[in-house]
C-alpha positions, 0 to 999 in steps of 0.5 A: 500500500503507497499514500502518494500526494503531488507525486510524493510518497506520505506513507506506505506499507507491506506485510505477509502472512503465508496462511492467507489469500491474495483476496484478503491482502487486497482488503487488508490493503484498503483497509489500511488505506482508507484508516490513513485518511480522514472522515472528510478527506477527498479522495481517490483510492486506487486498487488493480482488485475489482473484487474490492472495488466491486464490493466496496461500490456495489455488493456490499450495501445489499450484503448489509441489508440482508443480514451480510448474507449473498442470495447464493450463500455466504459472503467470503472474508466477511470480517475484512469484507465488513470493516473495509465497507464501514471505513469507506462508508465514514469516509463519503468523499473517497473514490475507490476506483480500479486500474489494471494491474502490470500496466506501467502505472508507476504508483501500482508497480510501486505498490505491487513491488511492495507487496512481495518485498518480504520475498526479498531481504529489502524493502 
């Protein structure tokens, strides 16, 4: 995860945890992401997972109102899935928008770069 404003990097961070899925490094991701930025901030968030961006804009309200149920059984990594959904809603002036992975997006190579940096001995 890189917070990058002007071009400059304000924060990043990676992490590792051999016993998850991609799909929950994604949302651990946001997570992290939308708690860097406050309740009014404006602004727009970038992920290459159209899982998340998926969820946060569009699945995630109808979950809530059902009980955090899918109509064809149960939404998968609820608990990242549920506080990822109640950060964005506390912050009504962030954009989760997608961007395509590997596609020379410099903050995404960053970010992707950071991701596996615990496979290397540097960050």
């Amino acid at each position: 995860m890189v917070y990058v404003m002007d071009g400059r990097i304000l924060a990043s961070d990676h992490g590792e945890d051999p016993a998850t899925t991609n799909n929950r490094m994604e949302f651990t991701a946001m997570i992290h992401g939308l708690e860097m930025l406050g309740p009014a901030e404006e602004m727009d968030v970038y992920t290459d997972s159209q899982l998340v961006v998926n969820t946060l804009t569009q699945w995630a309200a109808g979950w809530k109102r059902n009980g955090w149920k899918r109509r064809d059984g149960e939404v998968k990594n609820l608990d990242l899935v549920r506080l990822a959904y109640e950060l964005f809603l506390e912050r009504p002036n962030v954009r989760i928008r997608w961007i395509k992975a590997h596609d020379g997006s410099l903050w995404n190579e960053y970010a992707d770069a950071l991701s596996t940096a615990y496979l290397r001995s540097e960050v």
